[in-house]
C-alpha positions in Angstrom: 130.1 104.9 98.9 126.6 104.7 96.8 124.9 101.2 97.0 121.9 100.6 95.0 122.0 96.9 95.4 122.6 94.8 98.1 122.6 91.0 98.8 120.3 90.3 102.0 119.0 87.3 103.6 115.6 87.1 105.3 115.0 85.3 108.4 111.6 84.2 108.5 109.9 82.5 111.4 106.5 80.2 111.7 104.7 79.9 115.0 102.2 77.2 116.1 99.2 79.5 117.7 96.4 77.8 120.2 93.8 80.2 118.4 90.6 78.7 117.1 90.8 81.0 114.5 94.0 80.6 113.3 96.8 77.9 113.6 99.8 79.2 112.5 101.9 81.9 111.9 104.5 83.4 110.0 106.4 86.7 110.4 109.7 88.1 109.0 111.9 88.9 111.8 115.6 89.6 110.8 117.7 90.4 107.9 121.4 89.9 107.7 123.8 90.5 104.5 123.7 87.9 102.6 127.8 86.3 102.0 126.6 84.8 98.8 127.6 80.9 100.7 124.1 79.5 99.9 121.3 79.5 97.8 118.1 77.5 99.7 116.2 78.2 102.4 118.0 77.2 105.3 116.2 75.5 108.7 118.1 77.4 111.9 115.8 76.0 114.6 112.7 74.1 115.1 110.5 72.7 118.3 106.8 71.6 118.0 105.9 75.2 118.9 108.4 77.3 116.7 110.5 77.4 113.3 113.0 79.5 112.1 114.3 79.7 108.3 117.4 81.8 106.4 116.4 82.7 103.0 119.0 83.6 101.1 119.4 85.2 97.7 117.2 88.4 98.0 118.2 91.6 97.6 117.6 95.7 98.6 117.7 97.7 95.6 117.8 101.1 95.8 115.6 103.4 93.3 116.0 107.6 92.6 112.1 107.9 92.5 112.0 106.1 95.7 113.8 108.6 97.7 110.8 110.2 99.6 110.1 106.5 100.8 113.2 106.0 102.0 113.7 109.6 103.7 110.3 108.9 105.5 111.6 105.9 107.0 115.0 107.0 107.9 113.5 110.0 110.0 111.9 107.4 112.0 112.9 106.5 115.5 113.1 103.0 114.1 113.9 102.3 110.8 112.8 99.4 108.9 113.8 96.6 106.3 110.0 95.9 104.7 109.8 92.4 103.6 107.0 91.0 101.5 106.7 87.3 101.5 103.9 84.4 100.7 102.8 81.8 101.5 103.6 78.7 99.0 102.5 75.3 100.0 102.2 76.3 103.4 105.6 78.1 103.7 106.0 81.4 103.9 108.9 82.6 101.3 110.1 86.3 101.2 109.6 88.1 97.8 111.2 91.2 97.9 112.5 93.5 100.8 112.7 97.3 100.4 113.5 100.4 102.4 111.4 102.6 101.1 107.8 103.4 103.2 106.1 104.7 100.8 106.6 101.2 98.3 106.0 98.6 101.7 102.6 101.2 102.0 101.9 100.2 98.1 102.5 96.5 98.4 100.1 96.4 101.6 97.2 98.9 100.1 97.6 96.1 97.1 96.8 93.0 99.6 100.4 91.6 100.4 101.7 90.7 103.9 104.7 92.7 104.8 106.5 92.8 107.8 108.9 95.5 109.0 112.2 94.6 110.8 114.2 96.6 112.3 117.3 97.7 110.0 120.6 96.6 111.2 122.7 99.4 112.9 125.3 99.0 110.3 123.0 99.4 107.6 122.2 103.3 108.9 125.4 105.4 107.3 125.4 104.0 103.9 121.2 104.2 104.0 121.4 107.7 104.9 124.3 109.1 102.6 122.0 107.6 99.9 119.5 109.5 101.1 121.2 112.6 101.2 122.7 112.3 98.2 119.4 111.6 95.9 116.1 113.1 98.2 115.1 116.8 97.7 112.1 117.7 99.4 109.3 119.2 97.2 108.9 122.5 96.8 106.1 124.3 98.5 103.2 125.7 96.1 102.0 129.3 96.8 98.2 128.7 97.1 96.6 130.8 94.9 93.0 131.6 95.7 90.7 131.6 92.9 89.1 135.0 91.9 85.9 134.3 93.2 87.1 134.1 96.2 88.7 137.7 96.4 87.1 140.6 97.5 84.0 138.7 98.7 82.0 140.1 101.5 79.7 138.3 103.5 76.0 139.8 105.3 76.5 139.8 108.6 72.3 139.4 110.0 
């Protein structure tokens, strides 16, 4: 069965740190198929040192170009979900989520915090018959040495 989209939630979690540098902070740490049941962000737990939110209403879509992205993190010992989020008002709120490396590398290089959780075990077969159904591994080039490089002899003092 081919997915290219599918519904996720994001469990997101904010920390109170005793840092003089830093107060807070806030970390993606789950995501779970998302049933569809609710919409908002949804308070699970919360003590004066830790909160934990569901968001709701995100979802992995799966792109052909992508493919190297996703075979990359597949082959890993751990694969990931990548989840972008920011902060808004002081709450952190997911953006996007992807599987694909090489896009979570992108969204960092461009100044975004992303978090990697690990992907759910049940996730794995359908990930990776994607995979193998849409990623072909790039041909290798023949290196072809320029002509002033042939033939050339070198003094030997």
């Amino acid at each position: 069965m081919q997915h290219s989209k599918f519904p996720i939630a994001v469990l997101m979690q904010w920390t109170q740190l005793d840092d003089r540098w830093q107060s807070e902070k806030w970390e993606a740490i789950g995501v779970i198929e998302d049933l569809g049941t609710e919409t908002a962000p949804r308070q699970l737990f919360k003590d004066s040192a830790q909160a934990r939110w569901l968001h709701p209403g995100l979802a992995l879509e799966l792109f052909r170009d992508e493919a190297e992205g996703y075979y990359l993190n597949l082959s890993a010992d751990q694969p990931f979900v990548f989840v972008m989020w920011r902060l808004e008002d002081g709450f952190a709120r997911p953006a996007l989520a992807t599987l694909s490396y090489n896009e979570a590398a992108r969204m960092m290089d461009a100044g975004e915090a992303v978090d990697g959780v690990p992907m759910p075990d049940e996730w794995r077969g359908w990930f990776a018959d994607y995979v193998q159904e849409h990623y072909r591994p790039e041909a290798k080039k023949k290196r072809i040495r320029p002509p002033s490089f042939k033939g050339a002899h070198r003094d030997e003092h």
